[in-house]
Backbone as CSV, one residue per row, in Angstrom:
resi,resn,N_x,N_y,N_z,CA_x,CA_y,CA_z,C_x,C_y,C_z
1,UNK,102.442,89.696,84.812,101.676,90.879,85.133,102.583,92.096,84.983
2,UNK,101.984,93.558,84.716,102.639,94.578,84.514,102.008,95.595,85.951
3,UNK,103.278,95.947,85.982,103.377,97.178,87.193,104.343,98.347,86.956
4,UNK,104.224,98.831,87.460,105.412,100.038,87.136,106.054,100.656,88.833
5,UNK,107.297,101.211,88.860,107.430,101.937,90.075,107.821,103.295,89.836
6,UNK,107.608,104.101,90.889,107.706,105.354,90.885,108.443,105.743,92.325
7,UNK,109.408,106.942,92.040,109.977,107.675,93.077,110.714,109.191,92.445
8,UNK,110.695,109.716,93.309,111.206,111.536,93.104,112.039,111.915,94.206
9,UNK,113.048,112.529,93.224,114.154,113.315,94.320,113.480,114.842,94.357
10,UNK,114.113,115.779,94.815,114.206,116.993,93.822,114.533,117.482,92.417
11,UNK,115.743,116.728,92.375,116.345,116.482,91.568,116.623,115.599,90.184
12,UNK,115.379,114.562,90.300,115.708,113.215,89.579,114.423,112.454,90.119
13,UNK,113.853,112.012,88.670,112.572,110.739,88.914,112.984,109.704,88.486
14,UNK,112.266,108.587,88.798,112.736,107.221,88.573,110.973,106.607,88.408
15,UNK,110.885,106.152,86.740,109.907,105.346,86.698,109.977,104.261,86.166
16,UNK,109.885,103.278,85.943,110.055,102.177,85.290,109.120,100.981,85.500
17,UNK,108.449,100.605,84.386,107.382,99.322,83.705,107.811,98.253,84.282
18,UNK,107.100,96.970,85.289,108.030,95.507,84.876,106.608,94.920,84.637
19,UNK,108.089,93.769,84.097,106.810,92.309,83.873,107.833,91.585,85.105
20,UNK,106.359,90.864,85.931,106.625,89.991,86.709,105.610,89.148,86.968
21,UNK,105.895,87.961,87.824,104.912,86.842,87.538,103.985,86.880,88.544
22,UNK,102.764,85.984,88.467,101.775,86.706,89.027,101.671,86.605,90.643
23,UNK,102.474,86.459,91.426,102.882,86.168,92.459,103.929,86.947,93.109
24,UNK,104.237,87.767,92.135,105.322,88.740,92.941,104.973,89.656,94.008
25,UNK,105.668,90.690,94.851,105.221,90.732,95.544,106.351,92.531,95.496
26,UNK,105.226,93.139,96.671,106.121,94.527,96.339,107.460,95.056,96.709
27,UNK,108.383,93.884,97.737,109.759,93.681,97.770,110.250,93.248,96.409
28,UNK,109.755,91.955,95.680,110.473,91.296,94.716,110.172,92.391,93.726
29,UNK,109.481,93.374,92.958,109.596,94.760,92.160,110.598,95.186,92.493
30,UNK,110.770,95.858,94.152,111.848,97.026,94.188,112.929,95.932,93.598
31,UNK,113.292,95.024,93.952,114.358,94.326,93.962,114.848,94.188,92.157
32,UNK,113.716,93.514,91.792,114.218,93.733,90.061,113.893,94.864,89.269
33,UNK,113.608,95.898,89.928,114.078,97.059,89.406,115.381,97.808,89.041
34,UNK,115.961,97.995,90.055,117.237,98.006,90.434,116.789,99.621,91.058
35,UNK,116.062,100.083,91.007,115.804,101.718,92.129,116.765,101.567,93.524
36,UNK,116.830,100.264,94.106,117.414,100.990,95.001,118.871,100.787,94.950
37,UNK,119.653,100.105,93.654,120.634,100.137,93.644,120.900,101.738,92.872
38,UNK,120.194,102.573,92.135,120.544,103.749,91.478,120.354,105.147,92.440
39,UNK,119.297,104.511,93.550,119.393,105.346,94.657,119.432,105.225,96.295
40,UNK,121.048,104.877,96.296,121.572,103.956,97.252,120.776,104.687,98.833
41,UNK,120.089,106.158,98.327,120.110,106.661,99.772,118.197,106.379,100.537
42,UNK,118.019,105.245,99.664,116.863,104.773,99.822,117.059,104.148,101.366
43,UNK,116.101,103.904,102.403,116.525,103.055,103.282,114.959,102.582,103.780
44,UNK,114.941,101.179,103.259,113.312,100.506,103.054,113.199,100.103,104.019
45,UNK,114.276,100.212,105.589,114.264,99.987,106.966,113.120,101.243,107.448
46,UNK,113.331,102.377,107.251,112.420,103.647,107.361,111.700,104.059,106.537
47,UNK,111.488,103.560,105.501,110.973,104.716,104.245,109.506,103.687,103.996
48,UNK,108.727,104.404,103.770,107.393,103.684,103.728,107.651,103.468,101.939
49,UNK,106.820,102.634,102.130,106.069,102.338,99.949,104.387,101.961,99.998
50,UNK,103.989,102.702,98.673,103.068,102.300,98.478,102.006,101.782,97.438
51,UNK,101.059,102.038,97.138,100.482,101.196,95.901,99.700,101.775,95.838
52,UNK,99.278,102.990,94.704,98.398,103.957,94.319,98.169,104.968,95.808
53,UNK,99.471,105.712,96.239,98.906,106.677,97.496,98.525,105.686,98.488
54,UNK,98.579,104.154,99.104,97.792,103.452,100.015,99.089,102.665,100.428
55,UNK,99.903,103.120,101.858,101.065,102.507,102.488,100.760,101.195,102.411
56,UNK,101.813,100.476,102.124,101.341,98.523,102.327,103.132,98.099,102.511
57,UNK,103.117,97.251,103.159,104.201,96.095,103.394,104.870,95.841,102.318
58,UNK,106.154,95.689,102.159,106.892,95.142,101.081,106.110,93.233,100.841
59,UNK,105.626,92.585,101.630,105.319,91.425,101.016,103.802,91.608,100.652
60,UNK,103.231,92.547,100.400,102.076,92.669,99.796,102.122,92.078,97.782
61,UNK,101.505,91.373,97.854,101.120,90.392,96.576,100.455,91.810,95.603
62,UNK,101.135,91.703,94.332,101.056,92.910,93.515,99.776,92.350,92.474
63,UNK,99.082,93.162,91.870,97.946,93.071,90.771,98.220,93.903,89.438
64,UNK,97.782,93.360,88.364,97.914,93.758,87.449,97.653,94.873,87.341
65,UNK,98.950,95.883,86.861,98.542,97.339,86.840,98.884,98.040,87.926
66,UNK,99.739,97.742,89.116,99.879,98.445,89.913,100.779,99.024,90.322
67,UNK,100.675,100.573,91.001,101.860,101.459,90.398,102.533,101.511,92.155
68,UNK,103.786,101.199,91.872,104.513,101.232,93.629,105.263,102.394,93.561
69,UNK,105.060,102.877,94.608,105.270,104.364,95.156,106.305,104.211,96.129
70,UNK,107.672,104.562,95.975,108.700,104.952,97.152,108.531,106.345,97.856
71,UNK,108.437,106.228,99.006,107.572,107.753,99.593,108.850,108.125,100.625
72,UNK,109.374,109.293,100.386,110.497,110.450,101.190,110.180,110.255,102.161
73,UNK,111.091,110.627,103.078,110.545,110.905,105.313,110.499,112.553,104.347
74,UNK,109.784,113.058,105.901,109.297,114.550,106.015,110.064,115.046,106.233
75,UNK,110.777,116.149,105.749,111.492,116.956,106.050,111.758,118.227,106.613
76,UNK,110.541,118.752,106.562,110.237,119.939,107.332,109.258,119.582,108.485
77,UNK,109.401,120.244,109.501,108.989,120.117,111.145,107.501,120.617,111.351
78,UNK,106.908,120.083,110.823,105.106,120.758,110.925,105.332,121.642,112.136
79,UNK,105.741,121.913,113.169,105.335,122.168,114.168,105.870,123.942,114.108
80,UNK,106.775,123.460,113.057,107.708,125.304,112.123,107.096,125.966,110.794
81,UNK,106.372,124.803,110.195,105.650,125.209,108.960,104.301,126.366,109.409
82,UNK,104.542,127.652,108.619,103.232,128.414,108.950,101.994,127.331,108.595
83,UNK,100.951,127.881,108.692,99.632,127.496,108.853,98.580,128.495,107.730
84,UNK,98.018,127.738,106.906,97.133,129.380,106.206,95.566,128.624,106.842
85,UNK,95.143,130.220,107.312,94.330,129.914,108.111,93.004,129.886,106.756
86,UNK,91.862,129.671,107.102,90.554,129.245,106.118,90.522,131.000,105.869
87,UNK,90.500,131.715,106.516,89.922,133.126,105.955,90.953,133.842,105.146
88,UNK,92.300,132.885,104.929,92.926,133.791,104.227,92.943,133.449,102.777
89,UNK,91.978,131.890,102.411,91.537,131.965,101.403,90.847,132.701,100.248
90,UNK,91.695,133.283,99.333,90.545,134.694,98.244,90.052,134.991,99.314
């Protein structure tokens, strides 16, 4: 089966196609990818992943065609981010 993974720095994207068998699973991708050996500051202890925008478990069983998403922690403090209110829309 074919999947691909995806992740973004600021600085630097990382996409890459695999073939894997039909039983793999969305740990065994990151793993033969090598993403998290090229971006050591990955930490899959905290960092969510997912599969088309939809968080799932690293032992989630992968389908043909499916694109795995390494997703950043938040970095800015919602609670500091302004707000645009609806009327300041046009």
């Amino acid at each position: 089966m074919r999947v691909s993974i995806a992740y973004a720095e600021p600085t630097s994207q990382f996409w890459q196609d695999l073939e894997l068998n039909d039983l793999a699973t969305v740990g065994d991708a990151l793993e033969r990818s090598g993403v998290l050996q090229r971006f050591p500051e990955i930490d899959m202890d905290n960092q969510k992943v997912g599969i088309f925008g939809k968080v799932v478990p690293l032992d989630t069983q992968l389908a043909e065609g499916d694109r795995i998403e390494i997703y950043r922690p938040i970095t800015a403090d919602p609670e500091t981010v302004p707000r645009k209110d609806d009327d300041e829309e046009e």
